[in-house]
C-alpha positions as a Python dict, from the first residue, in 0.01 Angstrom:
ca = {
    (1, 'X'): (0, 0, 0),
    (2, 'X'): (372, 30, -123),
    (3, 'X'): (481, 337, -245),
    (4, 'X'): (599, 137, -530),
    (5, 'X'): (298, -35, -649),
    (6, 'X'): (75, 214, -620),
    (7, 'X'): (-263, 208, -878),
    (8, 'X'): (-286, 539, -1111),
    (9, 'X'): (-601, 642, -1187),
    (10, 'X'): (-775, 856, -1371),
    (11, 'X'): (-1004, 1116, -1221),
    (12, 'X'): (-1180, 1368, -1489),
    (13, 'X'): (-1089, 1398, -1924),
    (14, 'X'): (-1133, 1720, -2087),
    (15, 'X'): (-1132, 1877, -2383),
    (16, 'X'): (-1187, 2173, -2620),
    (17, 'X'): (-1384, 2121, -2888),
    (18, 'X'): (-1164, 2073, -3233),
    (19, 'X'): (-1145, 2384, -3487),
    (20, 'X'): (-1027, 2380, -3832),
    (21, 'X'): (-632, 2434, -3847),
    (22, 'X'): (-650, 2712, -4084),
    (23, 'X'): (-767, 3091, -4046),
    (24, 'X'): (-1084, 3126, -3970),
    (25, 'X'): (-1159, 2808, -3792),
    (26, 'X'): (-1314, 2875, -3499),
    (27, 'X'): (-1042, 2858, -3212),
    (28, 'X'): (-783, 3019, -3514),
    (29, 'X'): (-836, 3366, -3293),
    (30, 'X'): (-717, 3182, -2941),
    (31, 'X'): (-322, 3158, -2855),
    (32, 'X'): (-199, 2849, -2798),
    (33, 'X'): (-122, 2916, -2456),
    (34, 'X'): (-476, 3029, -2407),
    (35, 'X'): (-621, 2731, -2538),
    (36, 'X'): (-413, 2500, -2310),
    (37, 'X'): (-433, 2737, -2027),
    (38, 'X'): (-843, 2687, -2036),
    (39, 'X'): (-851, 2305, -1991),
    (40, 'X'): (-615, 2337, -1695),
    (41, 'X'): (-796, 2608, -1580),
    (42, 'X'): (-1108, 2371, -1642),
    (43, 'X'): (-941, 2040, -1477),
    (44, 'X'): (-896, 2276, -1152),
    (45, 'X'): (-1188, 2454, -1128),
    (46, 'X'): (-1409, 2093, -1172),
    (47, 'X'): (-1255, 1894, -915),
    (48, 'X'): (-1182, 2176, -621),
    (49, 'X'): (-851, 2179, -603),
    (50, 'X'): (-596, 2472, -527),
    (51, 'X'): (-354, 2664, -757),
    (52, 'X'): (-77, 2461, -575),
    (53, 'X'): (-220, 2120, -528),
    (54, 'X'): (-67, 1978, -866),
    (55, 'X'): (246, 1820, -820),
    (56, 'X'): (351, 1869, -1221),
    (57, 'X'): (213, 1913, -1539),
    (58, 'X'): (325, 1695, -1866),
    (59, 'X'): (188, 1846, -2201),
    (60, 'X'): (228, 1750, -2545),
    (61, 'X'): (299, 1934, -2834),
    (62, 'X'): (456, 1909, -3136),
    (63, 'X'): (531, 2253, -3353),
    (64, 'X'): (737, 2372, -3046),
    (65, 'X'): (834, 2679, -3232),
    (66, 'X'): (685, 3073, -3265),
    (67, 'X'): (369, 3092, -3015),
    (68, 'X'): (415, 2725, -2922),
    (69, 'X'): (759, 2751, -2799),
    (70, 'X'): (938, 2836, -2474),
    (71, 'X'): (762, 2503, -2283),
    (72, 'X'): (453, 2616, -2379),
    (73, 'X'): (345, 2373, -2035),
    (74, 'X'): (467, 2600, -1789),
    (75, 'X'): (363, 2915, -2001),
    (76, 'X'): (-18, 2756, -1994),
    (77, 'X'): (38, 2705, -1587),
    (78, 'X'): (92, 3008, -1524),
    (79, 'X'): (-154, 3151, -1754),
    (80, 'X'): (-422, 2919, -1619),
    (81, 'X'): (-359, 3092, -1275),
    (82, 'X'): (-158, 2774, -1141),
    (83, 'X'): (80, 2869, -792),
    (84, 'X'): (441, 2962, -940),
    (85, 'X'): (547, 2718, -762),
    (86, 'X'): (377, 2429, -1003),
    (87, 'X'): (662, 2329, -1252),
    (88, 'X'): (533, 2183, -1614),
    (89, 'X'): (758, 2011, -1905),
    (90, 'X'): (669, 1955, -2277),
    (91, 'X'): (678, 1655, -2457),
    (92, 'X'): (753, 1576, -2800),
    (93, 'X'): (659, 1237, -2922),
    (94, 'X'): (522, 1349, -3245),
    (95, 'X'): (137, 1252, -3266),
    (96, 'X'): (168, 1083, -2919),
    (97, 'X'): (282, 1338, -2737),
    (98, 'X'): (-11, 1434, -2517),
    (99, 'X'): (-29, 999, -2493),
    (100, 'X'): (322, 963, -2383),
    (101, 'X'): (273, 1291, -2162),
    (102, 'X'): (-34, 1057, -1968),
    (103, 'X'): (225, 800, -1897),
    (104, 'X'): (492, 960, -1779),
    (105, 'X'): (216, 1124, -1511),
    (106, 'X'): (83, 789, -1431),
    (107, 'X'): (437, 576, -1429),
    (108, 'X'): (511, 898, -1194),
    (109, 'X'): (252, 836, -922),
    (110, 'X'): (288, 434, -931),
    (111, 'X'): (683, 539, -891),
    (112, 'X'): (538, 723, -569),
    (113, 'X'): (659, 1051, -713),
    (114, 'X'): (344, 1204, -785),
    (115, 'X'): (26, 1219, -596),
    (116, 'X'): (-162, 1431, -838),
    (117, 'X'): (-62, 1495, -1198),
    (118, 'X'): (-254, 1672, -1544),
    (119, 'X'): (-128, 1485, -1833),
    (120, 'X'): (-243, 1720, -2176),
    (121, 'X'): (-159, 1872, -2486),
    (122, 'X'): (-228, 2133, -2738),
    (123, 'X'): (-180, 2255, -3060),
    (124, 'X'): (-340, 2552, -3268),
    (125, 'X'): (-210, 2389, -3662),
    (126, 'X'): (-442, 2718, -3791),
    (127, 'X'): (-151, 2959, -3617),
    (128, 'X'): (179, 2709, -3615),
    (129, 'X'): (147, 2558, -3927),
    (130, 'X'): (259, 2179, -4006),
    (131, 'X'): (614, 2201, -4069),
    (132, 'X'): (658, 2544, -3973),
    (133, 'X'): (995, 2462, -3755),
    (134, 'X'): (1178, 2274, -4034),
    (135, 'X'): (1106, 2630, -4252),
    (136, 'X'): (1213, 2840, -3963),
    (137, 'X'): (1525, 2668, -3865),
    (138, 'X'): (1648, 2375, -4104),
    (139, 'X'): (1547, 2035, -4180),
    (140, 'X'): (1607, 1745, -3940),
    (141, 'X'): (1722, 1490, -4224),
    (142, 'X'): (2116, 1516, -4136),
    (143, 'X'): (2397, 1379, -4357),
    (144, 'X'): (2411, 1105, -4066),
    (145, 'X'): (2009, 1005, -4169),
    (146, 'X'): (2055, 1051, -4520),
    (147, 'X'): (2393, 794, -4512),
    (148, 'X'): (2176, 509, -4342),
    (149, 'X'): (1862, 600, -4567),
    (150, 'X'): (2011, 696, -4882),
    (151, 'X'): (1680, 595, -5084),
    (152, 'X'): (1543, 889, -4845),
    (153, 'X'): (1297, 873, -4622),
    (154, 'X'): (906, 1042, -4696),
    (155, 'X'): (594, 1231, -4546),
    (156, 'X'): (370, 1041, -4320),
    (157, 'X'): (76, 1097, -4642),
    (158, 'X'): (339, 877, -4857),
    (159, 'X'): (357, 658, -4587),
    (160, 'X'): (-26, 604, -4573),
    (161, 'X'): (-18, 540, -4963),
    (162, 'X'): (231, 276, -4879),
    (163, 'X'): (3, 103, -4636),
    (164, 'X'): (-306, 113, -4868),
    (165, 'X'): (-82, -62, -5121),
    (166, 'X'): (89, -302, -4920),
    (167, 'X'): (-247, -414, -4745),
    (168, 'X'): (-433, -405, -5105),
    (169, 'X'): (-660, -119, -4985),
    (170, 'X'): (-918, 67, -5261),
    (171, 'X'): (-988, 435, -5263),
    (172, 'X'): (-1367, 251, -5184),
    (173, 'X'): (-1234, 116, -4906),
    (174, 'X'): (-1071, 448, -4744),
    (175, 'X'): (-1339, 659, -4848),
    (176, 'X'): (-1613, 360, -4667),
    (177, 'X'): (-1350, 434, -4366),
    (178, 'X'): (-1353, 786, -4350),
    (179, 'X'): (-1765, 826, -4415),
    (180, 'X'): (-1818, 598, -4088),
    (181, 'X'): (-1597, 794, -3893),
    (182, 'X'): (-1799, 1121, -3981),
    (183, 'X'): (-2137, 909, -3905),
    (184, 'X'): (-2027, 763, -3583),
    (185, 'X'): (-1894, 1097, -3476),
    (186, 'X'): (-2215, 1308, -3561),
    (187, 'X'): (-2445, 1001, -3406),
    (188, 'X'): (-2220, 1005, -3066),
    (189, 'X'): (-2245, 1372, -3075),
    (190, 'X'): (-2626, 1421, -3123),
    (191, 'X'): (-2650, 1186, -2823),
    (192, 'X'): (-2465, 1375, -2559),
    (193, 'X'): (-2180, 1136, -2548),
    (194, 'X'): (-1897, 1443, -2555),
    (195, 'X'): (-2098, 1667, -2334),
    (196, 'X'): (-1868, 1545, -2023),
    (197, 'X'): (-1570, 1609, -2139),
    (198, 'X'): (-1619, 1888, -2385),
    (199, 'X'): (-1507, 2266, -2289),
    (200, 'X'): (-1726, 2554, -2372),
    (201, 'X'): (-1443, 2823, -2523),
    (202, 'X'): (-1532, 3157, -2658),
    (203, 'X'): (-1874, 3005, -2730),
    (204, 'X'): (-1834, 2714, -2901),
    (205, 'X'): (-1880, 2390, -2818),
    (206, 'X'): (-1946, 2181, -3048),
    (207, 'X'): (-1672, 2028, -3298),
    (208, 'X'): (-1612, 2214, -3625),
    (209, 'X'): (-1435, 1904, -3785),
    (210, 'X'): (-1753, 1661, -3805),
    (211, 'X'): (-1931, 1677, -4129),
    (212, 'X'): (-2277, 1487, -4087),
    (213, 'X'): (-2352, 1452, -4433),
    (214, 'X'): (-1966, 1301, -4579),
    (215, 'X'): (-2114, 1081, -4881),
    (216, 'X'): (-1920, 869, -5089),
    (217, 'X'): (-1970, 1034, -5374),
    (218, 'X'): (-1835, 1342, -5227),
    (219, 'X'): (-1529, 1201, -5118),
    (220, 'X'): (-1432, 1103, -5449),
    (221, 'X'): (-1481, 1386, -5613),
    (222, 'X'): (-1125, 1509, -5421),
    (223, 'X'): (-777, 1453, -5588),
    (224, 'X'): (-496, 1264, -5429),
    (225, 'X'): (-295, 1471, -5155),
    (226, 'X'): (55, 1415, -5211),
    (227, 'X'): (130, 1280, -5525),
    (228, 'X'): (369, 1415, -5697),
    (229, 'X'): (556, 1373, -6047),
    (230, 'X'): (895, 1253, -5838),
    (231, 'X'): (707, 1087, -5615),
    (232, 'X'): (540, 902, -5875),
    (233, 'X'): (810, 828, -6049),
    (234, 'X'): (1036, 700, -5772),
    (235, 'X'): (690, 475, -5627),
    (236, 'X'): (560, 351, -5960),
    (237, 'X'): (361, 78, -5764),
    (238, 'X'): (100, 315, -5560),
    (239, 'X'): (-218, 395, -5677),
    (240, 'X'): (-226, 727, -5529),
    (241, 'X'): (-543, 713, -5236),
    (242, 'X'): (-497, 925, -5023),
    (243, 'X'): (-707, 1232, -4980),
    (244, 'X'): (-805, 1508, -4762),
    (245, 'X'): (-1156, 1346, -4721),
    (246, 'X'): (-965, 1034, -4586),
    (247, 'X'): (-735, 1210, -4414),
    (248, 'X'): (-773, 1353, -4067),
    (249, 'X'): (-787, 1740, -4089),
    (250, 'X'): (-565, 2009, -3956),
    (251, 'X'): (-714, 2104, -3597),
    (252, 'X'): (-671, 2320, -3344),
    (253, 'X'): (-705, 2176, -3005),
    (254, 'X'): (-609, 2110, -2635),
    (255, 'X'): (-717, 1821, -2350),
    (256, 'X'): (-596, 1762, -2043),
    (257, 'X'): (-652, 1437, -1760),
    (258, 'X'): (-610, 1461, -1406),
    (259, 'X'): (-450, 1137, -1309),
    (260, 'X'): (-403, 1078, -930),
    (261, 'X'): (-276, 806, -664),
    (262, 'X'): (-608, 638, -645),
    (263, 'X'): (-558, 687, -190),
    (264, 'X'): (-506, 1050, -309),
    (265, 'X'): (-804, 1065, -504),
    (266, 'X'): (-1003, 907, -242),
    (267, 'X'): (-895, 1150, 18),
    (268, 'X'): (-1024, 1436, -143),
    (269, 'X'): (-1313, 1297, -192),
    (270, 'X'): (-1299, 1218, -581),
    (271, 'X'): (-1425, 892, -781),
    (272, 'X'): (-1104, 751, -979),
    (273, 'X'): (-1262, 642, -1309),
    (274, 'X'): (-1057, 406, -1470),
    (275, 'X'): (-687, 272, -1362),
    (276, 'X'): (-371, 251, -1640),
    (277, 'X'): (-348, -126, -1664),
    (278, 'X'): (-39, -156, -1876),
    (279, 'X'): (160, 74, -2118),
    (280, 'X'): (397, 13, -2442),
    (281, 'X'): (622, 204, -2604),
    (282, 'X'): (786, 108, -2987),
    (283, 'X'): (971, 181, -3279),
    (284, 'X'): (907, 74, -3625),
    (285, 'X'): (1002, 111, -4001),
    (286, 'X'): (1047, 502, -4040),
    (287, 'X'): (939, 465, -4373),
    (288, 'X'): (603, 293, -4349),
    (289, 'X'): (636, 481, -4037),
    (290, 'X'): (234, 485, -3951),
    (291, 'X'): (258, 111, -3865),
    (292, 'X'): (402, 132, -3506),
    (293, 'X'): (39, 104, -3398),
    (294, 'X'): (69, -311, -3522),
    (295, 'X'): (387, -362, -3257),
    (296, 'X'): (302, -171, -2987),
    (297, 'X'): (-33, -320, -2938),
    (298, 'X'): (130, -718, -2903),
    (299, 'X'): (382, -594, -2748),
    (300, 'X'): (114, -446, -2496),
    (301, 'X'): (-108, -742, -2564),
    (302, 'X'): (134, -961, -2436),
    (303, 'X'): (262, -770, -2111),
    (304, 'X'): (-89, -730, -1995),
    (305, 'X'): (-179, -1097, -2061),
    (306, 'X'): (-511, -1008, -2241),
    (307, 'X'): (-600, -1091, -2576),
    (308, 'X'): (-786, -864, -2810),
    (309, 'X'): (-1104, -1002, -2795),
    (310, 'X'): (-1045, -926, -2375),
    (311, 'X'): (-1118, -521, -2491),
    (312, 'X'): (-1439, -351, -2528),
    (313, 'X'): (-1292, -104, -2691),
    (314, 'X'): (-1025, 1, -2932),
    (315, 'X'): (-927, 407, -3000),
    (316, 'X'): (-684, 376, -3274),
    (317, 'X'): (-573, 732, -3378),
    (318, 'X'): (-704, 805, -3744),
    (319, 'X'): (-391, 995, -3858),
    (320, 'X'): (-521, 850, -4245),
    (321, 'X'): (-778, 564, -4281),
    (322, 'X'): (-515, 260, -4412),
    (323, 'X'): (-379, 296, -4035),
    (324, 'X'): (-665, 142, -3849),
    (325, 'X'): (-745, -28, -4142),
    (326, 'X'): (-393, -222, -4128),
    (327, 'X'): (-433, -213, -3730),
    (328, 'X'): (-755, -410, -3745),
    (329, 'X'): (-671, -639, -4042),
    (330, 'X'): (-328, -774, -3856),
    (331, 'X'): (-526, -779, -3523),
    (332, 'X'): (-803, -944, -3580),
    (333, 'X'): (-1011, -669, -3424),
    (334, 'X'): (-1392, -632, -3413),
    (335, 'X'): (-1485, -324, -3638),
    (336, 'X'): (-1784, -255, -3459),
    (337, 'X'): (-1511, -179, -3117),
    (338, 'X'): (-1298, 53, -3351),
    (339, 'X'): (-1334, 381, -3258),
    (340, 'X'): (-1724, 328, -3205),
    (341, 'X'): (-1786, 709, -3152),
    (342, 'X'): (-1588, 831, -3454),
    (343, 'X'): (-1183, 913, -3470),
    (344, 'X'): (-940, 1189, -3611),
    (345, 'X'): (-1093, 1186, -3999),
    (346, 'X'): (-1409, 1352, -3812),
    (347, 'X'): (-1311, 1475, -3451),
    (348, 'X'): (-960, 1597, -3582),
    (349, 'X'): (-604, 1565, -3493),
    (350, 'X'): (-460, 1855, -3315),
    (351, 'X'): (-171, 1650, -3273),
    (352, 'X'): (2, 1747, -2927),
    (353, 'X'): (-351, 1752, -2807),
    (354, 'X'): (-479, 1395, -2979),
    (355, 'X'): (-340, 1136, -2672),
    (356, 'X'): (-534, 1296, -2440),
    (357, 'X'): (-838, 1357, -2664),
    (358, 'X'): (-844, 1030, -2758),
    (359, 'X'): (-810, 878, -2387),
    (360, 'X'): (-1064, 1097, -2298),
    (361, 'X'): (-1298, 990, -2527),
    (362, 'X'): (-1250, 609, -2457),
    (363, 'X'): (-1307, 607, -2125),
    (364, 'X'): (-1649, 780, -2140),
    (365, 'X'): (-1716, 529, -2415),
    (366, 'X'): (-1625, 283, -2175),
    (367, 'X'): (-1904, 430, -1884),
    (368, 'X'): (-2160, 476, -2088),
    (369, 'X'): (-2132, 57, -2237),
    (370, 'X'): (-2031, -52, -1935),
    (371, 'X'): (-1738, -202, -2046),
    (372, 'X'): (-1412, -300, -1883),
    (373, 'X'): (-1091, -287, -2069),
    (374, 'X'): (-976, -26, -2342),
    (375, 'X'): (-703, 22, -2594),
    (376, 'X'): (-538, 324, -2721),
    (377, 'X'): (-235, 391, -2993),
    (378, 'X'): (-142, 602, -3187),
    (379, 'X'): (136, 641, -3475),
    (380, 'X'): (356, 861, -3428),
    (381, 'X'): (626, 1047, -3681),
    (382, 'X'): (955, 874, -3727),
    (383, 'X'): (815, 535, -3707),
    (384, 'X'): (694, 501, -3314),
    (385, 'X'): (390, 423, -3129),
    (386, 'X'): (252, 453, -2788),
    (387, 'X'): (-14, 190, -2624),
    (388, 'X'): (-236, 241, -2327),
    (389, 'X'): (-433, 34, -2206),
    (390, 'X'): (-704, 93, -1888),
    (391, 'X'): (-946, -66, -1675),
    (392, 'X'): (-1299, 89, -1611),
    (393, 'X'): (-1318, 108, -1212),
}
């Protein structure tokens, strides 16, 4: 086959389980580095290959500052034992890094650059805190962004107030959202359905972030998250929604794929899984910013010629529940396909770690149903979003 048509594939998903992003969750006591260093470690050790088989490594993360910083890829290689000679870059595409990190490895091997590739990310939010770089070192809103968005731009929690009120979403509504996720999540995991992907680390394996019992009535007992008096005053039309209950937690976290040539796979002797079918890429309003999702799947849609009733499955990153909400409502999309084994409100967002986590995840949903074609996006900060879509081989 041409160099330049080759088929990526996708030979093994992995994944820690998620911990609370705050001290005391239980991955809090594991660097960073560590944490990423274990699923590579992991990705080798389960398919035989050598420290100097891998031809690069592509990680996401997104707080690249403190014990995240340095290319905290190539600090995980060679903490993971990799041969020095193994080079590794870090990505920063906000909540799609690890995503965008997946296809840069597989555009790479249908390019006929790569024959063997780990696409991952990681983040640890309980020891590099949200918004820990813009403290450190400055914010990024320059004179330049404030000219063109003089009204200012806000937080992506605003922004998921914004899409409750645009798309006439209740607090009933999110909270309904956000109780499913938990029940899916516990249901999927008290059937075995993570076991193949999940990581035992220091002991735990199971997901800290998935609350079985999430009621309705507990979830609105909590207060709004980022309402403010200025806030309120400057947006007199929102309703305030959002909540930490509805919200996808703070998480630590890392996954990693090992995505292949599918001749290279073969010759080793490994079973390619599932092949990237088509990819997208867009940008959207920065100030709804969470809707990039909308775009990138008809944009995705229409390159792959499929329609969205072609999919058996949809893995729509739960940064807050409006997102998939608005995803699903402008789609057309089958409830019962979104995120069928839970998302972010209960498995978390460590958010360099999330693309991969989520990819992961959808493809062993896909072996266990059966089914054929799935979809994956994410919104991403700044107004962007990545969509993947893959074939079950």
């Amino acid at each position: 086959m041409d160099a330049m048509t080759r088929t990526a594939v996708i030979v093994d998903a992995i994944r820690t389980p998620s911990g609370r992003g705050k001290p005391g969750g239980v991955l809090s006591g594991i660097h960073p580095v560590d944490l990423a260093a274990a699923t590579l470690r992991a990705v080798r050790e389960r398919n035989g290959l050598g420290p100097a088989d891998v031809d690069d490594v592509l990680w996401g993360c997104v707080s690249q500052v403190g014990e995240q910083s340095g290319n905290i890829a190539r600090q995980a290689v060679l903490a993971a034992g990799f041969a020095e000679t193994v080079p590794a870059a870090t990505i920063d595409r906000q909540c799609g890094s690890s995503q965008q990190a997946a296809h840069f490895a597989a555009q790479g091997v249908m390019a006929g650059q790569y024959d063997i590739v780990i696409a991952g990310g990681v983040e640890s939010m309980s020891r590099v805190p949200l918004g820990v770089s813009a403290s450190v070192a400055g914010s990024p809103l320059s004179p330049g962004l404030r000219a063109r968005y003089p009204e200012g731009l806000v937080n992506q929690g605003v922004s998921a107030e914004l899409i409750a009120q645009r798309w006439g979403f209740t607090r009933q509504d999110l909270d309904a959202y956000a109780v499913e996720s938990h029940s899916r999540a516990a249901e999927a995991a008290a059937e075995g359905r993570f076991d193949g992907q999940l990581l035992r680390i220091d002991g735990i394996e199971v997901d800290e972030t998935v609350r079985a019992g999430t009621t309705m009535a507990g979830l609105g007992a909590l207060a709004p998250s980022f309402r403010t008096d200025a806030l309120a005053a400057r947006l007199p039309e929102v309703e305030w929604r959002i909540t930490p209950g509805n919200s996808s937690p703070l998480t630590d976290g890392a996954s990693a794929v090992l995505i292949m040539s599918e001749e290279k796979a073969r010759e080793l002797g490994l079973t390619p899984r599932a092949r990237f079918h088509a990819f997208a890429v867009t940008g959207d309003d920065p100030l709804l910013m969470l809707t990039g999702p909308i775009p990138a799947t008809r944009r995705i849609l229409e390159r792959s010629g499929l329609t969205i009733d072609d999919l058996d499955v949809y893995e729509v990153n739960e940064a807050f529940a409006s997102v998939p909400l608005a995803w699903a409502a402008e789609l057309g999309a089958d409830a019962a396909k979104l995120n069928p084994w839970g998302g972010a409100i209960a498995l978390g967002h460590a958010l360099g770690s999330s693309g991969t986590r989520l990819l992961g995840t959808m493809l062993a949903y896909l072996e266990a149903t059966g089914g054929r074609y799935g979809l994956q996006t994410m919104c991403e900060g700044g107004g962007m979003a990545n969509a993947t879509l893959i074939e079950r081989l």
